[in-house]
ChimeraX commands (.cxc) that place a marker at each C-alpha (Angstrom):
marker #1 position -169.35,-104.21,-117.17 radius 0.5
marker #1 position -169.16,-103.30,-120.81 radius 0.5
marker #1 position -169.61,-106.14,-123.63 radius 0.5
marker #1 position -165.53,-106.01,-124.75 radius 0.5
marker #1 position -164.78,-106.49,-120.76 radius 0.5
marker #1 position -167.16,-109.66,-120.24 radius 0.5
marker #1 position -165.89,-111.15,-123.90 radius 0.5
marker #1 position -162.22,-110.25,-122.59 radius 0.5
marker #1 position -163.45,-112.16,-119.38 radius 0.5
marker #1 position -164.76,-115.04,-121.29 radius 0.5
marker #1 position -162.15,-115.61,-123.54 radius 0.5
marker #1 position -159.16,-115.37,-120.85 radius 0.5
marker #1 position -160.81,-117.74,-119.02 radius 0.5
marker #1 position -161.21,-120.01,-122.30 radius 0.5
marker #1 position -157.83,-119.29,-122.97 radius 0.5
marker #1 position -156.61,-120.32,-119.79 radius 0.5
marker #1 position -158.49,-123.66,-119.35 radius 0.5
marker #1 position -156.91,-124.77,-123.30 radius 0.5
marker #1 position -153.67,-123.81,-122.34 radius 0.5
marker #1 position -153.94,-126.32,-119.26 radius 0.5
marker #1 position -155.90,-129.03,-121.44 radius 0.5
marker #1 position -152.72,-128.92,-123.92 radius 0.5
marker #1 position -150.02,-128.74,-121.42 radius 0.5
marker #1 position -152.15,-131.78,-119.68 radius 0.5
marker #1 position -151.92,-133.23,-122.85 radius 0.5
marker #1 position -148.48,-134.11,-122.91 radius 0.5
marker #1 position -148.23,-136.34,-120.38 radius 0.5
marker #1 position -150.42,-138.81,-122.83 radius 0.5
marker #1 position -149.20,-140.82,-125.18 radius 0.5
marker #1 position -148.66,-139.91,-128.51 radius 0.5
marker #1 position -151.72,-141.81,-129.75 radius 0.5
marker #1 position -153.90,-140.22,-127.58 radius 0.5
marker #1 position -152.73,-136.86,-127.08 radius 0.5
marker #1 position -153.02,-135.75,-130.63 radius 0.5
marker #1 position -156.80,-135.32,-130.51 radius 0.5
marker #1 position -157.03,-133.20,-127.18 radius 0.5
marker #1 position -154.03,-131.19,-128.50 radius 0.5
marker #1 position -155.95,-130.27,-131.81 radius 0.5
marker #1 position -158.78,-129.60,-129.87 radius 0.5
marker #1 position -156.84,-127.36,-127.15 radius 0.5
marker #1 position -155.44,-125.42,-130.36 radius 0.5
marker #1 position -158.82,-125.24,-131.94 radius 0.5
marker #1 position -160.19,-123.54,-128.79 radius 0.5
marker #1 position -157.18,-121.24,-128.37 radius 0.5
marker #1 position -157.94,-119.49,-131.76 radius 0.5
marker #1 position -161.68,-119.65,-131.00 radius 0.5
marker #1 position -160.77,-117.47,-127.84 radius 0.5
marker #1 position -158.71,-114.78,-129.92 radius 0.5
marker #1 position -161.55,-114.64,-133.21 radius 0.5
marker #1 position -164.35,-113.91,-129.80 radius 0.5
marker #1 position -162.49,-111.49,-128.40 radius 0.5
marker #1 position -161.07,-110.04,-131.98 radius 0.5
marker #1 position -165.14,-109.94,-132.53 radius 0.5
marker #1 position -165.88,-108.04,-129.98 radius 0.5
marker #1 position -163.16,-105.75,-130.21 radius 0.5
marker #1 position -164.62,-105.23,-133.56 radius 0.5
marker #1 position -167.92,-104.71,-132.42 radius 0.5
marker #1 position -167.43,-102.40,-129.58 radius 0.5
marker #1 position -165.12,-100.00,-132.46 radius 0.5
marker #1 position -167.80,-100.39,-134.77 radius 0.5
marker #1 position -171.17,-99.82,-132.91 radius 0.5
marker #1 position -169.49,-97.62,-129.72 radius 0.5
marker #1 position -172.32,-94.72,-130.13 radius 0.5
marker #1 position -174.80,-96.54,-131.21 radius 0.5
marker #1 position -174.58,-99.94,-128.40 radius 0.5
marker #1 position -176.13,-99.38,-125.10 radius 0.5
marker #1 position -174.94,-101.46,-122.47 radius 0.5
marker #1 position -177.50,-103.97,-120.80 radius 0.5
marker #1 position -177.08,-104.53,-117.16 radius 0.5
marker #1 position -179.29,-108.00,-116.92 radius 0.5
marker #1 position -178.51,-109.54,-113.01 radius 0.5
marker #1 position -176.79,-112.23,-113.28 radius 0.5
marker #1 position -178.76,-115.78,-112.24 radius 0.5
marker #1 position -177.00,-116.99,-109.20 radius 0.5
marker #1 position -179.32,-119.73,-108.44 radius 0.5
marker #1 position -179.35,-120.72,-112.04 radius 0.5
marker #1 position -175.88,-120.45,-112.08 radius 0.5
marker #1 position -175.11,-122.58,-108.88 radius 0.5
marker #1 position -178.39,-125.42,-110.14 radius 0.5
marker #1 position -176.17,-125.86,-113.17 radius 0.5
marker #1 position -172.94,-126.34,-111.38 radius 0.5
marker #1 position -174.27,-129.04,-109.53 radius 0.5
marker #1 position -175.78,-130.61,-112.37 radius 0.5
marker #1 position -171.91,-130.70,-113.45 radius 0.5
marker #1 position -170.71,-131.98,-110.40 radius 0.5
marker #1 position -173.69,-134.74,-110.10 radius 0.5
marker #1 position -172.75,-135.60,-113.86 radius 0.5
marker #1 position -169.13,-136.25,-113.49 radius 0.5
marker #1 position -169.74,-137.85,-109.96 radius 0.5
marker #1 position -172.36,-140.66,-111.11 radius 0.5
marker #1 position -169.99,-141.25,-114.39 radius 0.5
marker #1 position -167.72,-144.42,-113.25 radius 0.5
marker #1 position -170.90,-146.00,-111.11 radius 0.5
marker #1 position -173.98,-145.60,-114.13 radius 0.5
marker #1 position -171.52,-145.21,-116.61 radius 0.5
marker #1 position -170.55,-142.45,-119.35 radius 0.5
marker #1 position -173.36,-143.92,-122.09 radius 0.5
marker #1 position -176.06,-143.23,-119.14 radius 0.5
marker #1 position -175.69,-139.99,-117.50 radius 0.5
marker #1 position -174.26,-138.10,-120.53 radius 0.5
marker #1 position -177.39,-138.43,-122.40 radius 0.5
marker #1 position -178.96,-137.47,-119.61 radius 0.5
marker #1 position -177.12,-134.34,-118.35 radius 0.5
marker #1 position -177.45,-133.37,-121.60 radius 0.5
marker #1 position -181.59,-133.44,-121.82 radius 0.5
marker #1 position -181.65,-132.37,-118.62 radius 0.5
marker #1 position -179.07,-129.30,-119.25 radius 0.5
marker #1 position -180.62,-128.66,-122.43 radius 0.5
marker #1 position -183.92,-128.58,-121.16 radius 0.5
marker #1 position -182.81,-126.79,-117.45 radius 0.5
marker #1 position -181.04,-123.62,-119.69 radius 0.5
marker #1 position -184.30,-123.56,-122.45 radius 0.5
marker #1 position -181.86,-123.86,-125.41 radius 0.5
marker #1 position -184.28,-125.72,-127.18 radius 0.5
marker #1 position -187.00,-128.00,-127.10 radius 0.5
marker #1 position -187.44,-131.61,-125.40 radius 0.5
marker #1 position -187.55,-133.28,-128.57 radius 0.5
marker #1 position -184.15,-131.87,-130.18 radius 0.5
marker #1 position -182.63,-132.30,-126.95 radius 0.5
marker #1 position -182.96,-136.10,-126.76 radius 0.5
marker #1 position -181.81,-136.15,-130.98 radius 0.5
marker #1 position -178.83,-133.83,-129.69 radius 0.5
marker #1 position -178.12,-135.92,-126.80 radius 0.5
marker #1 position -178.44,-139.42,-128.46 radius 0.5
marker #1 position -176.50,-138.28,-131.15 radius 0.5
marker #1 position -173.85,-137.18,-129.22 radius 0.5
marker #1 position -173.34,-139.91,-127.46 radius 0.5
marker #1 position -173.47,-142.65,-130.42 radius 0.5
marker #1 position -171.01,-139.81,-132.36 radius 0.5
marker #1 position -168.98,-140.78,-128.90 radius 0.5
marker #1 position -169.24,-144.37,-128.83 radius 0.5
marker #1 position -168.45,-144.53,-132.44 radius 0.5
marker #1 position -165.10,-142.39,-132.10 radius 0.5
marker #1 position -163.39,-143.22,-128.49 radius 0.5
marker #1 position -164.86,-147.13,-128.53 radius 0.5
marker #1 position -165.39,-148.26,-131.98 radius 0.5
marker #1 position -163.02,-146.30,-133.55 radius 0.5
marker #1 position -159.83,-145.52,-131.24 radius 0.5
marker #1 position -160.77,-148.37,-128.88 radius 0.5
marker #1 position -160.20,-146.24,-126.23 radius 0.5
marker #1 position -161.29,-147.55,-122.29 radius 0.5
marker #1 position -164.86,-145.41,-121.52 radius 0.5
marker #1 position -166.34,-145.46,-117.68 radius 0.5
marker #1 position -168.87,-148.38,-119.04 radius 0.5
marker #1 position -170.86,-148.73,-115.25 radius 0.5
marker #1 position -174.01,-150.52,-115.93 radius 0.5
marker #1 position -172.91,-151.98,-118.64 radius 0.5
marker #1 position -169.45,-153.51,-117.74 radius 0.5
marker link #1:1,2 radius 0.2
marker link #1:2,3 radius 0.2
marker link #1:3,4 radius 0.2
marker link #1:4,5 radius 0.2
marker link #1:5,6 radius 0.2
marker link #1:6,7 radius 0.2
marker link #1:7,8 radius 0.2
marker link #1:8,9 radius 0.2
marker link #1:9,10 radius 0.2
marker link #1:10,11 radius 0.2
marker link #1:11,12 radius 0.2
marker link #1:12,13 radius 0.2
marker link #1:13,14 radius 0.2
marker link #1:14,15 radius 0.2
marker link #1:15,16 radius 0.2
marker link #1:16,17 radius 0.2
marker link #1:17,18 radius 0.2
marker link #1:18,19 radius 0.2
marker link #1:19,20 radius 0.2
marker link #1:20,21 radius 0.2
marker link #1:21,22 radius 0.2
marker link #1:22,23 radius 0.2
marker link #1:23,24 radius 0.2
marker link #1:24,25 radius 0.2
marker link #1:25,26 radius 0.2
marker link #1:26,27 radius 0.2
marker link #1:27,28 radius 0.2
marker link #1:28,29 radius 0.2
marker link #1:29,30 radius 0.2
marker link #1:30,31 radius 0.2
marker link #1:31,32 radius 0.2
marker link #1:32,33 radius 0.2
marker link #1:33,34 radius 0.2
marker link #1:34,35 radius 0.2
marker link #1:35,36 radius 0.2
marker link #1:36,37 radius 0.2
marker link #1:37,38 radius 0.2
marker link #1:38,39 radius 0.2
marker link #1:39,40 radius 0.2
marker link #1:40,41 radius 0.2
marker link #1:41,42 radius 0.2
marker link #1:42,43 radius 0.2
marker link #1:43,44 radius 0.2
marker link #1:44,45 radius 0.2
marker link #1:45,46 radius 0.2
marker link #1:46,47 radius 0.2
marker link #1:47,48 radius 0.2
marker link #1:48,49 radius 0.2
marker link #1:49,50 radius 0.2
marker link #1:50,51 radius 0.2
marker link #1:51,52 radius 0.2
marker link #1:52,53 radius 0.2
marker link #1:53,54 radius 0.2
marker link #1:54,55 radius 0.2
marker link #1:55,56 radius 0.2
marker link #1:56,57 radius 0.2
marker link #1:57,58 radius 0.2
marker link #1:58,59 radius 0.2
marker link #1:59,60 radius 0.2
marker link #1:60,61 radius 0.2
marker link #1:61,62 radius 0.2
marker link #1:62,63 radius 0.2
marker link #1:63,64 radius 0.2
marker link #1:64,65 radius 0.2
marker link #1:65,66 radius 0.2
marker link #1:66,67 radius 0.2
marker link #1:67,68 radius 0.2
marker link #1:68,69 radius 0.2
marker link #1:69,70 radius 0.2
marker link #1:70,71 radius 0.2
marker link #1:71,72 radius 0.2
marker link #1:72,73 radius 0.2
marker link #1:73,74 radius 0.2
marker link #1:74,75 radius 0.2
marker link #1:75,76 radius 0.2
marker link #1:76,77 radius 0.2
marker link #1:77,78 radius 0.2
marker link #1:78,79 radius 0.2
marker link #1:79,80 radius 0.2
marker link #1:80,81 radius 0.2
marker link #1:81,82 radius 0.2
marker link #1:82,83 radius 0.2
marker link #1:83,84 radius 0.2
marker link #1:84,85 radius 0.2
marker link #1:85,86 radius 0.2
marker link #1:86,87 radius 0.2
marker link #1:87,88 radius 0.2
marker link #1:88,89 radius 0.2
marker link #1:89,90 radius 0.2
marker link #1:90,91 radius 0.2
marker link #1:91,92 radius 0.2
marker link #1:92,93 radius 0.2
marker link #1:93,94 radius 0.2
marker link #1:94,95 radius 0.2
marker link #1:95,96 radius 0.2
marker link #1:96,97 radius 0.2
marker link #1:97,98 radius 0.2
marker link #1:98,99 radius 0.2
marker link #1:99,100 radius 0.2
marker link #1:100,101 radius 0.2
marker link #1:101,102 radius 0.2
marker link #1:102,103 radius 0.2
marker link #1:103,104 radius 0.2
marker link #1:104,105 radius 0.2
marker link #1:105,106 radius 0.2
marker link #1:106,107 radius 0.2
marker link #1:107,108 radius 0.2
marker link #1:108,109 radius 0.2
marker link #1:109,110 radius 0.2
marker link #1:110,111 radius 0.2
marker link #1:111,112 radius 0.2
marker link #1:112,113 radius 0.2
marker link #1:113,114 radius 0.2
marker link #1:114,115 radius 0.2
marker link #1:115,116 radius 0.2
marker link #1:116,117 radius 0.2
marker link #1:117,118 radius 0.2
marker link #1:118,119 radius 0.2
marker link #1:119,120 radius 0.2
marker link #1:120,121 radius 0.2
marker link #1:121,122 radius 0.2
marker link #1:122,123 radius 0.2
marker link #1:123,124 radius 0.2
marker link #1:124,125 radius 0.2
marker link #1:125,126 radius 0.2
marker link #1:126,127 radius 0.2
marker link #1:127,128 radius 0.2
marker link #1:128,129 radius 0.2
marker link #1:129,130 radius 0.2
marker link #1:130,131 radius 0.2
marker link #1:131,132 radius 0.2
marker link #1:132,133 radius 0.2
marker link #1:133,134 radius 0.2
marker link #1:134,135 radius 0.2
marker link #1:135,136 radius 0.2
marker link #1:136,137 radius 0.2
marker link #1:137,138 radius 0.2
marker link #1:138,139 radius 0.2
marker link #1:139,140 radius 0.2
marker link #1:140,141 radius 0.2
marker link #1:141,142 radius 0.2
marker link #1:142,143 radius 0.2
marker link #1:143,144 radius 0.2
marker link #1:144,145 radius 0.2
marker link #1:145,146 radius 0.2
marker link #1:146,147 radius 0.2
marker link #1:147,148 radius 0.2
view
């Protein structure tokens, strides 16, 4: 499979899953459906500027590009969907201000995408950024667990 076909892949799939977040969204109320609706739109152009890029790309550098046919991980693939599952199963019993810090270090770390130390800054700061905008800030009700 070319590079155009698995960003055409991608970004169909992206597509698809915004399209469902923002038709999802309108069952909310107004006050709380206008941030996942901005966010569905904000992915839906993402998705069209990825594939537009690799549309580009695959016009641009077509004799020069050689396609790479790396296997594709299974076992990494199916390790990480459990670490999804286990994260969105221990949620409402530890709480979202527990396990998303960390699935995060432990995602971060599992895939390599950087070191230990940035992924405990990432993942702390990611979760205060979250406190401070769906609790603080919209007052919005957050799977507390330990803490409730």
């Amino acid at each position: 499979m070319n590079n155009l076909a698995k960003h055409g892949l991608a970004s169909a799939l992206t597509l698809t899953l915004a399209i469902v977040f923002y038709v999802n969204s309108l069952k909310l109320p107004d006050a709380a459906a206008s941030l996942p609706r901005i966010l569905a739109v904000i992915i839906i152009l993402l998705s069209f500027a990825m594939f537009g890029e690799a549309w580009y790309n695959e016009r641009k550098n077509r004799k020069v590009q050689q396609e790479s046919n790396e296997p594709i991980h299974g076992f990494r693939v199916f390790v990480f969907a459990a670490l999804i599952a286990l994260y969105v199963i221990l949620i409402k019993p530890l709480g979202y201000f527990v396990v998303t810090p960390l699935f995060l270090i432990v995602a971060l770390s599992y895939l390599k995408a950087t070191q230990l130390w940035k992924s405990v800054l990432i993942a702390l700061g990611f979760t205060f950024f979250c406190y401070m905008l769906f609790v603080w800030f919209l007052s919005l009700p957050i799977p507390m667990g330990l803490f409730s």
